[in-house]
ChimeraX commands (.cxc) that place a marker at each C-alpha (Angstrom):
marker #1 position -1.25,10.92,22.15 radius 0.5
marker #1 position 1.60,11.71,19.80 radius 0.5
marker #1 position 4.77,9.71,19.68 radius 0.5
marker #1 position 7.80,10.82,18.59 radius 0.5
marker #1 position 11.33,9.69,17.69 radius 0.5
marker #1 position 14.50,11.95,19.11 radius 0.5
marker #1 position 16.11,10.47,15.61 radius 0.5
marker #1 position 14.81,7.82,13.06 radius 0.5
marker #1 position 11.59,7.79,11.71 radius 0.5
marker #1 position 7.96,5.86,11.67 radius 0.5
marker #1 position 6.67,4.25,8.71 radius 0.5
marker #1 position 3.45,5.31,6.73 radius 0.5
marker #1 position -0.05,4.26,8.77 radius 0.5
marker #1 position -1.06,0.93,8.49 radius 0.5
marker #1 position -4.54,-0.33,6.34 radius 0.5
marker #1 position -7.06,-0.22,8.36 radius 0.5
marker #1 position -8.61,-3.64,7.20 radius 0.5
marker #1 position -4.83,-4.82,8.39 radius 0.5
marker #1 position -5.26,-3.59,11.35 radius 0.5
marker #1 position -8.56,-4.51,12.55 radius 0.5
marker #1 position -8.14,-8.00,11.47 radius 0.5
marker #1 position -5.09,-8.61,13.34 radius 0.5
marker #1 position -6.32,-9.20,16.38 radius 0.5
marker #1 position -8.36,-11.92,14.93 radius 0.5
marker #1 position -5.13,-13.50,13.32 radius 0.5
marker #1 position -3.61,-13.61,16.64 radius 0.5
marker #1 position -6.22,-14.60,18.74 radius 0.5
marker #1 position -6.03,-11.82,21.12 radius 0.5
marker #1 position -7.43,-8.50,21.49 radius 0.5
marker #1 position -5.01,-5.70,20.90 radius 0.5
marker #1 position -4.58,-2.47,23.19 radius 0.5
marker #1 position -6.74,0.37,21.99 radius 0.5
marker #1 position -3.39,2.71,22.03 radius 0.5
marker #1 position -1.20,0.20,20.03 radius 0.5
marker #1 position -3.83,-0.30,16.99 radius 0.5
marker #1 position -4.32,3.24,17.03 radius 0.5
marker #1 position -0.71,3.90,16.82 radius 0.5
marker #1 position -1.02,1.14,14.05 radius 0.5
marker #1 position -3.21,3.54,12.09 radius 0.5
marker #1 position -1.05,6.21,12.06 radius 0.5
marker #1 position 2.35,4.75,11.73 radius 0.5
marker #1 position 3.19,1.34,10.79 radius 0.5
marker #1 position 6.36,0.55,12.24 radius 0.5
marker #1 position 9.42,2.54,12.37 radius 0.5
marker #1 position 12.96,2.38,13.98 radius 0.5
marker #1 position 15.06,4.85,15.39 radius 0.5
marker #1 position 15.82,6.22,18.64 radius 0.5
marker #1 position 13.81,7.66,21.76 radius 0.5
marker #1 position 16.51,9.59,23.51 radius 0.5
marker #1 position 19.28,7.09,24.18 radius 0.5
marker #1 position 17.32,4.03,23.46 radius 0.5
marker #1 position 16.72,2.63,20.12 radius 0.5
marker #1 position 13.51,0.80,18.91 radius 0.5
marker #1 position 12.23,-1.29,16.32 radius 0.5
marker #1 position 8.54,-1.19,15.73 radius 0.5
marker #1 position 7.25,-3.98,13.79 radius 0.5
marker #1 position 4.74,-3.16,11.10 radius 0.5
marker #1 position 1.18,-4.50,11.32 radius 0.5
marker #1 position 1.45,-7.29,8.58 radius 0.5
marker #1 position 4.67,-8.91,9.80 radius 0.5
marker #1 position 3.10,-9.44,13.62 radius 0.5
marker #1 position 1.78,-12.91,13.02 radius 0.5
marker #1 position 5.27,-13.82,10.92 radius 0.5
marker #1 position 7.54,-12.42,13.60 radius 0.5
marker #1 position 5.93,-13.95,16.71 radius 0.5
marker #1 position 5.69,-17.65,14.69 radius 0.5
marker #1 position 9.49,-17.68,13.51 radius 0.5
marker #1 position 10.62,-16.62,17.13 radius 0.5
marker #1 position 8.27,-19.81,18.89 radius 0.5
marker #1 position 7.27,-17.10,21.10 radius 0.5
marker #1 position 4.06,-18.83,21.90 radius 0.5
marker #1 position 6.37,-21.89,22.69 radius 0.5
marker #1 position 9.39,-20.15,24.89 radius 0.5
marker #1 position 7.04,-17.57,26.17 radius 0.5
marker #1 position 3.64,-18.18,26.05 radius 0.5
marker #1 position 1.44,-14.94,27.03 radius 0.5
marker #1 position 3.89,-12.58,25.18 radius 0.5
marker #1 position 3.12,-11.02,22.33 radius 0.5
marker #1 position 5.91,-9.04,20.71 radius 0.5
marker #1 position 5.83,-6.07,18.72 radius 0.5
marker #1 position 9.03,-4.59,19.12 radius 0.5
marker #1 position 12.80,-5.13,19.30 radius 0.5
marker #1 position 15.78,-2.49,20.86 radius 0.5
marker #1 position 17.81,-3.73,17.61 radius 0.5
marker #1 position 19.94,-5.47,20.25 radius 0.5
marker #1 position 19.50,-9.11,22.12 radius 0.5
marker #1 position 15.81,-7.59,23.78 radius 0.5
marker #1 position 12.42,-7.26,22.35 radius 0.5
marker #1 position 9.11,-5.48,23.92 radius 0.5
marker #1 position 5.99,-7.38,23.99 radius 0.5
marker #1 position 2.61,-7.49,25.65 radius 0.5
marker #1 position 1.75,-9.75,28.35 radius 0.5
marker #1 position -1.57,-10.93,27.05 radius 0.5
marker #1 position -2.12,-13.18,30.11 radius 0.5
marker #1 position -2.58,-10.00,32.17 radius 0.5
marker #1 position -5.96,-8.43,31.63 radius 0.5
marker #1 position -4.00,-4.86,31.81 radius 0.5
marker #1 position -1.59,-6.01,29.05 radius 0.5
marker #1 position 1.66,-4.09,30.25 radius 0.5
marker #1 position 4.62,-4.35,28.21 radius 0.5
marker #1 position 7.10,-6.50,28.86 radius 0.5
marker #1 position 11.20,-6.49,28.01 radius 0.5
marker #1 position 12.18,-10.00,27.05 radius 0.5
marker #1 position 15.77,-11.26,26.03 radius 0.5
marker #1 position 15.85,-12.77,22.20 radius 0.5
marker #1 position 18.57,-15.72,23.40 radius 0.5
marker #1 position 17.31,-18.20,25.77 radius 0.5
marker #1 position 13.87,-16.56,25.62 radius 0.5
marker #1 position 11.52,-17.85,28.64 radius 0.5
marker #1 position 8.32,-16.46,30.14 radius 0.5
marker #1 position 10.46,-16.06,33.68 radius 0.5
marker #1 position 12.70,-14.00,32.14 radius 0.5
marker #1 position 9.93,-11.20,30.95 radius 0.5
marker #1 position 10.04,-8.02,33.02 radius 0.5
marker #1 position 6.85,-5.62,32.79 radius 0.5
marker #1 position 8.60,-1.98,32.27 radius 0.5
marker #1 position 5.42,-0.16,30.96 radius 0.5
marker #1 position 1.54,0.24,31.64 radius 0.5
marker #1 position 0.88,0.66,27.77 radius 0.5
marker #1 position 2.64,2.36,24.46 radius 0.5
marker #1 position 2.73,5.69,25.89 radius 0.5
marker #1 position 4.21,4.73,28.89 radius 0.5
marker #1 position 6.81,2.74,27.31 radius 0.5
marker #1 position 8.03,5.87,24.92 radius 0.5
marker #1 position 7.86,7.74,28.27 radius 0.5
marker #1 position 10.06,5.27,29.81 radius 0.5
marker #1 position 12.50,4.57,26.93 radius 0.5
marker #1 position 13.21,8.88,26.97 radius 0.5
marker #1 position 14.12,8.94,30.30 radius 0.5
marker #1 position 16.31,5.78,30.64 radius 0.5
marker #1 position 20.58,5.96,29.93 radius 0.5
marker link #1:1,2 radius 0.2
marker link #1:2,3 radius 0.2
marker link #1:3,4 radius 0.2
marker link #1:4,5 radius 0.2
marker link #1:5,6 radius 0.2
marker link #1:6,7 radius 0.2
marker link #1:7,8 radius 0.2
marker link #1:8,9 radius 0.2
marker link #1:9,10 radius 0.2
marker link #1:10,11 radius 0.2
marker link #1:11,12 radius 0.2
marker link #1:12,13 radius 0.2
marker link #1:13,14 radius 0.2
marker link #1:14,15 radius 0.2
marker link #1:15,16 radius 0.2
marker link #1:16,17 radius 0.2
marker link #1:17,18 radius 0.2
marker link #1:18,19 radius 0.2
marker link #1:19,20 radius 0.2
marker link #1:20,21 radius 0.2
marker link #1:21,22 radius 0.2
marker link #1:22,23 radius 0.2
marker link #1:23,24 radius 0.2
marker link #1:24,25 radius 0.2
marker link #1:25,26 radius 0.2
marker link #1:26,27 radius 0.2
marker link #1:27,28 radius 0.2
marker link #1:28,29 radius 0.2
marker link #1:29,30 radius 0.2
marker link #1:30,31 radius 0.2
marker link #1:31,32 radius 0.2
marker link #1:32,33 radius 0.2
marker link #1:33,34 radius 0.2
marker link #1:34,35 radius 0.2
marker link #1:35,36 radius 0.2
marker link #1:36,37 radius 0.2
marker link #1:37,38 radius 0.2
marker link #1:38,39 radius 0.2
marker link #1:39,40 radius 0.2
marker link #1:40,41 radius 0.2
marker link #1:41,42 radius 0.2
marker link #1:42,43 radius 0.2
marker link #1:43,44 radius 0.2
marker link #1:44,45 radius 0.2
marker link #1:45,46 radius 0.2
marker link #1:46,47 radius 0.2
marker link #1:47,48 radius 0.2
marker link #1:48,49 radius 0.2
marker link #1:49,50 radius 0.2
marker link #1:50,51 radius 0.2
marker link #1:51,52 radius 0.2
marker link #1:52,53 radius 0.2
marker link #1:53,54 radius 0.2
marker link #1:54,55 radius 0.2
marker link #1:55,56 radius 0.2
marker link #1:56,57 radius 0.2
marker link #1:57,58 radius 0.2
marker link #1:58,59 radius 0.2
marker link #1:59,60 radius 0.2
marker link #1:60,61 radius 0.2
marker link #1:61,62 radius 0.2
marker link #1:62,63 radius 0.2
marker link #1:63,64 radius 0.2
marker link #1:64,65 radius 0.2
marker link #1:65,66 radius 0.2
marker link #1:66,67 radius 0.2
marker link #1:67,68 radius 0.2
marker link #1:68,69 radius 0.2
marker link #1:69,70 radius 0.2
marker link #1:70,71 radius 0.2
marker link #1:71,72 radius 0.2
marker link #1:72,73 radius 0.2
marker link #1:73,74 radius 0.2
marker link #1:74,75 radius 0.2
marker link #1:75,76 radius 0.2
marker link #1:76,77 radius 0.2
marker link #1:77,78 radius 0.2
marker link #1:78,79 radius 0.2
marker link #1:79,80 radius 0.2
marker link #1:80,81 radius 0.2
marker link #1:81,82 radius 0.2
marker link #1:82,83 radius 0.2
marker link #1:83,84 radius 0.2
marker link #1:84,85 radius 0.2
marker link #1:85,86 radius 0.2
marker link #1:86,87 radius 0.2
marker link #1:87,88 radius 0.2
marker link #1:88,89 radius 0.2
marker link #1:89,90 radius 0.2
marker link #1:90,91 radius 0.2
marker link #1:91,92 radius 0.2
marker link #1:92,93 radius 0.2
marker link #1:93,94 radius 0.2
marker link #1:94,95 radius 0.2
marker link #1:95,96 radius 0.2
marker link #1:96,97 radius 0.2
marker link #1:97,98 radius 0.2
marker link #1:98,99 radius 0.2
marker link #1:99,100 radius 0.2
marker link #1:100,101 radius 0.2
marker link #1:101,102 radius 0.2
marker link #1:102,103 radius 0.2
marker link #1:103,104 radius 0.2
marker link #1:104,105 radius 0.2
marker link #1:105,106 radius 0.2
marker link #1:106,107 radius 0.2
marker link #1:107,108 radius 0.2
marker link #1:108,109 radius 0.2
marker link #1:109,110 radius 0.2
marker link #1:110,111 radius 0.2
marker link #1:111,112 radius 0.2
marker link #1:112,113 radius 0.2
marker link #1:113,114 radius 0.2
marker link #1:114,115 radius 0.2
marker link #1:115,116 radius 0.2
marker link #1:116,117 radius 0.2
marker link #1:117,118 radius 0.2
marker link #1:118,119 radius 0.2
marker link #1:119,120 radius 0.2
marker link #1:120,121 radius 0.2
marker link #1:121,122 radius 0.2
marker link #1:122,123 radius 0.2
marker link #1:123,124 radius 0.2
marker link #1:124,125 radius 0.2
marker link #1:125,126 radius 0.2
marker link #1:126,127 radius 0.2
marker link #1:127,128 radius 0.2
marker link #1:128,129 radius 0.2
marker link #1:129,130 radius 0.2
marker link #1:130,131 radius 0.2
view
């Protein structure tokens, strides 16, 4: 699957050995679709039709989810992702499927986590077609 940004760009692919020893570091298995994506761009930021999106790179997962007590405000997400805004995108790692979830950045609780995608393609899908 190719993903592509209306405006903005992705960053160069990841390191493998960065990649494949993330989900280690974490303590979860990532999505097949979102390492791959790993491996061909780490991170990026800029817009998919009228919504914008921050994609973490591979090496400042671990980092980002720590200094944000995810794991303590909303344990099961995992985020890799913001909209540059007050929201960030995350997988629910409780959930076998792993969906992505919306979450808001202030007053961030598990409750407040709303699944808007099956997986990354999906979500890109999603984030065109929204206004």
């Amino acid at each position: 699957m190719g993903y592509s940004l209306t405006e903005g760009q992705f960053d160069a692919p990841a390191d493998s050995v960065v990649v494949d020893g993330l989900s280690a570091r974490l303590g979860v298995t990532l999505p097949k679709d979102y390492t791959n994506f790993l491996k061909e761009h780490n991170g990026g930021e800029g817009f998919i039709g009228d919504s914008y999106i921050i994609l973490f790179k591979a090496e400042e997962l671990v980092e980002f989810n720590r200094e944000y007590e995810v794991e303590k405000y909303a344990p099961g997400i995992l985020l890799f992702a913001s909209n540059g805004g007050g929201e960030a995108y995350g997988f629910d790692i409780d959930d076998v499927e792993m969906p992505i979830v919306r979450i808001p950045f202030i007053f961030m609780e598990r409750q407040s986590a709303e699944t808007i995608a099956r997986d990354l393609a999906d979500l890109f899908a999603r984030l065109e077609d929204w206004k």
